[in-house]
N, C-alpha and C positions, 0 to 999 in steps of 0.2 A: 504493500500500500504506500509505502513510503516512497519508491522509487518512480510511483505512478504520481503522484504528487507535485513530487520535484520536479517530471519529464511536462508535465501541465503549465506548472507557474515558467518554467523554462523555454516551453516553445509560444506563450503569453507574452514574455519579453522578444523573444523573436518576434512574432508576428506584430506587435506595436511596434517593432523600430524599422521593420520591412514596411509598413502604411508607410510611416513621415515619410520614408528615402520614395517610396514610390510615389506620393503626390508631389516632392520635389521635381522629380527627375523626369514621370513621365506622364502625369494627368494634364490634362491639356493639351495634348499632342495628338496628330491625324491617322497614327502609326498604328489604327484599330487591333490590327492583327496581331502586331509584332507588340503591341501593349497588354494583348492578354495571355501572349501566351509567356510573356515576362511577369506577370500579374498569376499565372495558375504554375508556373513554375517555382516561384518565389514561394508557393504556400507551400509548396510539395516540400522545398527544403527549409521551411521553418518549422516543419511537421519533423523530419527526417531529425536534423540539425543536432537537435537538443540529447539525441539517442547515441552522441558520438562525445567520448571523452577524451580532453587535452590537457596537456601535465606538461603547466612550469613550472618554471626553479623559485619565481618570487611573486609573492601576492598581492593581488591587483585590491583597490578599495571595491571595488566593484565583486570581485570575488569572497570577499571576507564577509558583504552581506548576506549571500549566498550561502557561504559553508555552515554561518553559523545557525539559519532557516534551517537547513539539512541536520546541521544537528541537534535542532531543536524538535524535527520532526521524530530524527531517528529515537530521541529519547521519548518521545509520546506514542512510539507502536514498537518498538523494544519488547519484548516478554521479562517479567518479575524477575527472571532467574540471571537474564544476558544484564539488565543492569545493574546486576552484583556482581556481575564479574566486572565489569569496568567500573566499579567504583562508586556507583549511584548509591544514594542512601533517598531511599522514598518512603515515605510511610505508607502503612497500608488506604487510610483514606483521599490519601494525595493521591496515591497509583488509582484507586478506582475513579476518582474525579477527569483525571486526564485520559483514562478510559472508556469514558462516557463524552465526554468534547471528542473526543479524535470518530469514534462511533456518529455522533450527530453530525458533524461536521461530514463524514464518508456517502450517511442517509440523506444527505441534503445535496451531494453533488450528484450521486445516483438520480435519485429522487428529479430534480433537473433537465438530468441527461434523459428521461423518460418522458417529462412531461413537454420537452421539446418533440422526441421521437415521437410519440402520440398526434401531436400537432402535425408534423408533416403527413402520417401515417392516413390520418382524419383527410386531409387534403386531397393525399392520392383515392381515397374511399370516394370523396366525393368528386373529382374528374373521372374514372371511372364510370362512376353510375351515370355522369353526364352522358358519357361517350356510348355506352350501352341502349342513352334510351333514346340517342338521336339517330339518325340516318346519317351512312357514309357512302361517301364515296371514292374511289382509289382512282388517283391519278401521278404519273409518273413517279412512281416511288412516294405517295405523301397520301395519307388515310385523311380526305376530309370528314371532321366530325361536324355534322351541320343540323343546327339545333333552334327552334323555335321559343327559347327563354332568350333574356334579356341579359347577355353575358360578353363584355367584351373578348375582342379575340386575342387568341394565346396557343402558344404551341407545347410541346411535349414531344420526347422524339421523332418519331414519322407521323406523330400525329396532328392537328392545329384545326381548332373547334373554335367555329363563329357562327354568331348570330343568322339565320338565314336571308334575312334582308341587307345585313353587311358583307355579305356571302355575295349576293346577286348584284346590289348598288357599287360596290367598293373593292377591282380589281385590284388598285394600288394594295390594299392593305392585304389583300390574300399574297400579293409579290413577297409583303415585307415579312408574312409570316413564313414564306417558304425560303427567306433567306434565314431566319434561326433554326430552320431544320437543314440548310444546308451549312451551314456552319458550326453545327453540333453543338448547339450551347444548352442544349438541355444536358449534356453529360457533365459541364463546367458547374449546373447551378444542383447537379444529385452531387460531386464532391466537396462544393460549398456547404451543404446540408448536413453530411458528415463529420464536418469541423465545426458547424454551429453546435452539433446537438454532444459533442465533446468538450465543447466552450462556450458553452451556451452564457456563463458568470461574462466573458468575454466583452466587452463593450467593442472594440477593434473588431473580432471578426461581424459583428453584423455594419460597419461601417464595411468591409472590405464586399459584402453580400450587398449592398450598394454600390460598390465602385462597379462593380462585376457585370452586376445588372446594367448600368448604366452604358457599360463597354458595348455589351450587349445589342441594345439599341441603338448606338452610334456606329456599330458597324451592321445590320441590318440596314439601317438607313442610308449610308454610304454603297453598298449592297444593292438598292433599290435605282438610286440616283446614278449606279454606274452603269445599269441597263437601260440608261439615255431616256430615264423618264426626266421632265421637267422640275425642277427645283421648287420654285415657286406653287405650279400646283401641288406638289407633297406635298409640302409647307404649310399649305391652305387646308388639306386634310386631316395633317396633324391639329390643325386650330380647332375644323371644326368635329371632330375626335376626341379632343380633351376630355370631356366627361366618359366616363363608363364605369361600369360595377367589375370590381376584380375580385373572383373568389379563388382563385387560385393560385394562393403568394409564390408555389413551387414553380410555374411554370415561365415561359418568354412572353410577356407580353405585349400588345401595340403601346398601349399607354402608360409603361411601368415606369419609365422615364420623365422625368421634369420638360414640358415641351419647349419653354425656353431656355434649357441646355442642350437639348437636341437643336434647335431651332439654329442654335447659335453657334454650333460643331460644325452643320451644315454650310454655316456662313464662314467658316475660320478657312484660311488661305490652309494650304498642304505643306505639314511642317517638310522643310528638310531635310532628306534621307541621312544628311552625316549626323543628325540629331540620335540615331540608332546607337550611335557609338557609346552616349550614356553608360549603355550598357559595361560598356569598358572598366568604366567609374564604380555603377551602383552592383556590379556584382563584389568585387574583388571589396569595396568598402564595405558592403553587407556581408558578406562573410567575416570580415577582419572584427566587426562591430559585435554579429552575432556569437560570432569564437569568445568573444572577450565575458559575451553575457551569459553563457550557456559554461566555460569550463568548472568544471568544479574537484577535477584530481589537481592539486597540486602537490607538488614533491615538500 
């Protein structure tokens, strides 16, 4: 329990110091592509990162508040007998006091981790039974789920269920859904899901399940605009599109996005290809940054 603890608040510092560097480095930028997959790659080795130990010769301030967490953990799930061998002297109603916090403390992160999981779970139960009770139709590889309630549209792998009047009226926005099933981003927002419902206490990852999202949509729009539809009338559909009901926070949808940050990605000139080089920068610094906050063997 200990070790799971530690690998938590550990890859928490990771992932909070991979946001800043990445809303530095590369939010705002036209590089859709080459930003998410720097953006879902980033998460993978903040995940990974923290499961790898480094051993220096001298201790960092930053390390020492660490060691001493770890062993303030190890001494609250220690067994009676290992803290007499090194030395502990506990009384018997101290050890069950600290026994009973580390316990509540364990049912509360559990507890968390389930009632997130639940939430998504409820989610997919209810896209689902959408999908069952509509009429489909298959075309080039993409299952229209096309449905007579009042449900903005959204996609989910091969799937993307709208409205039947936005179905028939509103070709643009069946494009814009079959660019998030071509672009696989329903697989990007089930590994998001993953690290929410493991960190759920997290305040950063459900910011990063917005950045994600939002990537999302700026490059489906981009997506849209590149197969020489008109700027300006998207633009106008997006306006008058803005309202919808979204019951479906798991999936891609037309209006998950802020329409005046879509609006205005749209309108932003195309960064600079040597702008990619960041990369150069924000790995080698995020690793050097994340090394320093994750070691915890020191010699």
């Amino acid at each position: 329990m200990t070790a799971f603890i530690i690998y938590i608040l550990k890859s928490t510092l990771c992932l909070s110091a991979f946001y800043l560097l990445y809303r530095l480095l590369f939010r705002g930028t036209t590089h859709f592509r080459f930003n998410r997959r720097v953006l879902l790659l980033g998460l993978l080795v903040c995940s990974l990162l923290p499961l790898v130990h480094f051993t220096l010769e001298e201790e960092l301030p930053v390390h020492r508040s660490l060691r001493m967490l770890d062993e303030a953990l190890t001494k609250v799930t220690l067994p009676q007998t290992r803290q007499a061998e090194v030395g502990a002297v506990v009384s018997a109603d101290a050890g069950e006091s600290t026994f009973l916090y580390s316990r509540f403390f364990f049912f509360l992160y559990v507890g968390g981790c389930s009632f997130v999981l639940l939430l998504f779970l409820a989610a997919y139960i209810r896209m689902w039974h959408l999908i069952k009770s509509a009429s489909v139709y298959r075309e080039s590889g993409v299952c229209w789920i096309v449905t007579d309630r009042q449900v903005s549209p959204f996609s989910w792998g091969n799937y993307i269920v709208m409205n039947r009047k936005d179905y028939e009226a509103y070709p643009l926005i069946r494009l814009h859904e079959q660019m998030h099933v071509f672009y696989g981003h329903s697989w990007d927002s089930l590994w998001m899901q993953l690290l929410q419902v493991f960190h759920w206490f997290n305040p950063v990852v459900w910011l990063w399940q917005k950045e994600l999202r939002d990537l999302h949509e700026y490059q489906a729009d981009h997506g849209v605009i590149s197969c020489g539809i008109d700027v300006k009338t998207y633009q106008l559909l997006l306006v008058e599109k803005a309202v919808g009901t979204r019951l479906y926070s798991m999936a891609c949808g037309f209006d998950h996005c802020s329409l005046k940050k879509r609006i205005t990605m749209m309108m932003e000139r195309k960064t600079p290809g040597w702008k990619r080089l960041y990369i150069l920068i924000a790995f080698p610094l995020a690793a050097g940054l994340l090394g320093l906050l994750t070691t915890m063997n020191l010699n």
